[in-house]
N, C-alpha and C positions, 0 to 999 in steps of 0.2 A: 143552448148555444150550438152544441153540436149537429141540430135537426137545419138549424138555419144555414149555418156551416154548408152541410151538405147539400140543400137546394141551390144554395151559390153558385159550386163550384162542381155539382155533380153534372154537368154537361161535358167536363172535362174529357176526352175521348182514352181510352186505357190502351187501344193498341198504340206498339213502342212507336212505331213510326210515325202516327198521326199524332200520338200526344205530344211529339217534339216538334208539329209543323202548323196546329192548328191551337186557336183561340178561342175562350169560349166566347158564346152566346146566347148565355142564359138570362134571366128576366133579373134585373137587378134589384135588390134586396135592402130594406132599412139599415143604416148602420147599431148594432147591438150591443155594442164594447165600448167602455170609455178610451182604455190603449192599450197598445200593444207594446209587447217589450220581449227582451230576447231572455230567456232560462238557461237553465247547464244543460251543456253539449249540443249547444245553438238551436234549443228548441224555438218554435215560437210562442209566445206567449200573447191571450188575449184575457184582460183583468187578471192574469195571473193563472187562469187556466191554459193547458194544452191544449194545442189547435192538432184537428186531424186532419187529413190528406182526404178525397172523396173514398180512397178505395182504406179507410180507417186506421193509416198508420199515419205516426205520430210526424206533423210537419219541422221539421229539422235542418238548418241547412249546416254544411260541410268549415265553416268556420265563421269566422266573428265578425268579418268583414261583408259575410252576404250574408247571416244571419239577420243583422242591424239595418241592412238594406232591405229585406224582407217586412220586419218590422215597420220600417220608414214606409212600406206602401199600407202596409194595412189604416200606419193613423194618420194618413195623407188621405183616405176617404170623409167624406163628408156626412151627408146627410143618408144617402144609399150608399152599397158596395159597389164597384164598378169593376168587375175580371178584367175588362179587357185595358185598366187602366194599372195594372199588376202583374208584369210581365215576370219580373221573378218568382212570384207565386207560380205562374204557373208551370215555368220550369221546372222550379222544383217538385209542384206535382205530379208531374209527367216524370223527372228521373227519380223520384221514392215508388211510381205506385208503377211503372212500367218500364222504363230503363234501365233499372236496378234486375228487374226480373227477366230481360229479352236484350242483354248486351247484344248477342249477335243479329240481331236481327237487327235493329239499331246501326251497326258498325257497314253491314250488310249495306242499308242504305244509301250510306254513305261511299261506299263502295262503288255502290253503281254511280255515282255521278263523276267519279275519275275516270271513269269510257269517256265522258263526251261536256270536262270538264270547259266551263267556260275561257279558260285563259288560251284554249289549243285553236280556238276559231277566232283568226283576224279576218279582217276587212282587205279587197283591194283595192280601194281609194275611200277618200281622197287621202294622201300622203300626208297629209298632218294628222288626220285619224290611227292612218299605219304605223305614226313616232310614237303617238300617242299611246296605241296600244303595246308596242314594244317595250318604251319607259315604263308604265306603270306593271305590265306583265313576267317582261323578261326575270329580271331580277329575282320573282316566284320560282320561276321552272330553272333557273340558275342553283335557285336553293334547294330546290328537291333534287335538282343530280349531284351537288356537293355533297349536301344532307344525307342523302336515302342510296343514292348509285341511283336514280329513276329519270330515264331519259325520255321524255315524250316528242313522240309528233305531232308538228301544228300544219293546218290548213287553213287556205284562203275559204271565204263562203260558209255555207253551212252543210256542207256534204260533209256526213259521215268518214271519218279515217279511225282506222283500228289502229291502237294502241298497242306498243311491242308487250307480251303479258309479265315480262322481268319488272317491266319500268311501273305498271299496277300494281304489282306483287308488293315491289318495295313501299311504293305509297302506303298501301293498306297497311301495313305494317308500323307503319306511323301513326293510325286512327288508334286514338285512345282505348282502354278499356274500364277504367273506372268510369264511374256511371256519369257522376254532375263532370268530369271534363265530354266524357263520351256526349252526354245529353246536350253541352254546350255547341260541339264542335258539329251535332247534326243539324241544331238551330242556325249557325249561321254558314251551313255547307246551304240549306234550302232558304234560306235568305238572297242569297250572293250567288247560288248559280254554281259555286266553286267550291269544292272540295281543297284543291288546293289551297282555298285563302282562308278555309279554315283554320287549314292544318296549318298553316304560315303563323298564324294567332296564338293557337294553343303553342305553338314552339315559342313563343315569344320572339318570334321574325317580323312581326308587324302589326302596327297597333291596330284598336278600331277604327280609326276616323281613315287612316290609311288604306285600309282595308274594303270600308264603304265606299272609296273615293276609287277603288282599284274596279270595284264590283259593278260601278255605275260608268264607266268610263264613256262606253257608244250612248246612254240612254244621255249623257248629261251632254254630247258631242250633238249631237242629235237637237236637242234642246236650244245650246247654243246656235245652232243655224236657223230653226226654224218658229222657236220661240217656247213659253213656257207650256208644260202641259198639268195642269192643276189637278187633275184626277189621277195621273203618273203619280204626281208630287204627292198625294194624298195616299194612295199606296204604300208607297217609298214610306213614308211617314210613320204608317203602320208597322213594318216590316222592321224599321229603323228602333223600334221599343224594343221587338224580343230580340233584336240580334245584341241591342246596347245589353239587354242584360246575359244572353248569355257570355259576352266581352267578360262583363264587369264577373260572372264567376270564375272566367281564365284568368283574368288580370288577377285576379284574390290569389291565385297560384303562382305567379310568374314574379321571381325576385325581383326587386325596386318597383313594380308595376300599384302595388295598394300597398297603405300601410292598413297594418293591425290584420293581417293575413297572414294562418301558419302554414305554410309550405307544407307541411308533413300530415297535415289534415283532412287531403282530400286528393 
């Protein structure tokens, strides 16, 4: 099982930053287990054996609630294995076998996308675009200067404006460091464009669907006037798997967000 295992999943990419942004695209595999179930200390279990990660540590996740969800993707496959139909798998092997080991390089990432954070660039017309972005926006940069003292500047267009470095400073300083929130809040910083909307997530400021609705605001504006764009949509689609799961391992943290989630766990 283990030999199979690893042809699976060993296209996985090990640097921190890419393991957090990319999916695999390996040759997909017979299914080889009857099912899968969760062991103590949220192993995964396949027939009752440990599953390992590509880079050989034990696949585990951080509590009961994404453990069980992890499980649920493995005996949701059929007849082949399908990675890219297993979005929390690969999360988690990205923060066991690389985010766990390169926090800052990871945090770093993330980092860089509060320079030229999607919410800091409005539109100047048409005026229902410019409500539009300020409704769904402001309320974010609202909460990071109550939250953090982090006061940003925004600009019309897409020219470059620098960022005061007090009002970075304090952001970054919010960017998690354990690893599965760290791992989560890089997945959907390069999902969404926003660092900010991560970090709105992981504080428990804003749900996912909120969140994707925040991220998409011009693409769906846009949409609305000119019509649908299917290969957009089919994107979007994609992108919408790893961000929901890495949600579903903030929400496992975030009181009232999941039941059967231990807050002290992870």
């Amino acid at each position: 099982m283990r030999d199979l295992f690893d042809e699976v999943f060993s296209n996985q990419p090990l640097d921190p930053g890419e393991s957090v942004r990319r999916g695999m695209r390996s040759q997909r595999r017979r299914r080889f287990y009857e099912a899968a179930s969760v062991g103590d200390g949220g192993a995964i279990l396949l027939d009752g054996k440990a599953v390992r990660t590509p880079a050989r540590r034990p696949l585990a996740a951080p509590n009961g609630a994404v453990a069980q969800a992890i499980a649920e993707e493995w005996n949701a496959q059929r007849e082949v294995i399908d990675p890219a139909a297993m979005p929390l798998t690969r999360l988690a092997n990205a923060v066991i076998d690389a985010v766990a080991d390169q926090p800052d390089a990871v945090a770093q990432a993330i980092a860089d996308y509060l320079g030229s954070d999607l919410l800091f660039y409005r539109a100047d017309a048409p005026v229902e675009l410019i409500a539009r972005q300020a409704q769904m926006w402001d309320p974010l940069l609202d909460f990071a200067r109550d939250e953090w003292g982090a006061r940003f500047v925004l600009a019309q267009g897409v020219v470059p404006v620098a960022q005061p470095p007090a009002a970075l400073a304090a952001a970054r300083n919010a960017i998690p460091r354990e690893p599965w929130r760290l791992g989560a809040v890089s997945v959907i910083t390069t999902s969404t464009g926003s660092a900010l909307i991560a970090l709105a997530v992981a504080q428990g400021r804003l749900s996912g669907d909120d969140a994707w609705a925040a991220a998409h605001v011009d693409e769906d504006w846009n949409m609305a006037i000119w019509g649908r764009d299917e290969q957009a949509l089919a994107r979007r689609a994609a992108r919408r798997a790893d961000f929901d799961a890495a949600v579903k391992v903030l929400d496992s943290v975030i009181p009232g967000r999941a039941e059967g989630a231990d807050p002290e766990s992870i």
